[in-house]
Structures are given as C-alpha cells and as structure tokens.
C-alpha positions, 0 to 999 in steps of 0.5 A: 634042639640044633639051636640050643646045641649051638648056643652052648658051643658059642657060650661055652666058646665066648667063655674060654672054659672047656666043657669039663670045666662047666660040668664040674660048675653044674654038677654034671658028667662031662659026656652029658654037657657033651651030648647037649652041646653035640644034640644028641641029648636034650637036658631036662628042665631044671638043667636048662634053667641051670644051663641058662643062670650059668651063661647068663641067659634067658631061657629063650636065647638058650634054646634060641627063641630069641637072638644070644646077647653080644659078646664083650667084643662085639659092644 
C-alpha cells in the first residue's frame, strides 16, 4: 500500500515525532512502524484503525482512499 507508506511519513512528519516515539505510543517495535512507513509491510487491521485513532484519521485517508486533512499551516 504506496499510499499508506506515504501518509504515515506526512503524518508522522506534520507531528514532529520519530518513529520510535510512535511506536512506544502504539506498543509496537520500531522497525515494524519502519517497515509500514517504508512499504515493506502492510499492518494488519487492528493496527491500522490504531494507525488511524493515533493521527487523527479515518481509515480511507490512511491508506489513501480520500485525500489527508490539511495541516495546521495550511488552514
């Protein structure tokens, strides 16, 4: 999933937090968050509604069925 790789680097990225910082939030190793943000893994289910409660999300723009909302600067 290319398009969720790339939203949960935006996400991460509008956040300012590393990825070791989101993956001690979700109770995950580091190189798994790292393996979903570079697509060399996809997350199971209950990991991407956790993806999506994290950023704020829906699941559709998670994986990129509908566009990402803007960011604070950009309202």
């Amino acid at each position: 999933m290319e398009s969720l790789a790339k939203n949960l680097f935006t996400l991460r990225k509008r956040e300012d937090i590393s990825r070791e910082a989101v993956s001690r939030v979700l109770e995950m190793s580091a190189r798994s968050y790292e393996r979903y943000e570079k697509n060399l893994r996809d997350p199971t289910a209950p990991v991407l509604v956790k993806l999506a409660d994290f950023y704020g999300v829906t699941l559709d723009q998670l994986v990129g069925r509908a566009p990402l909302p803007p960011a604070e600067e950009e309202r």
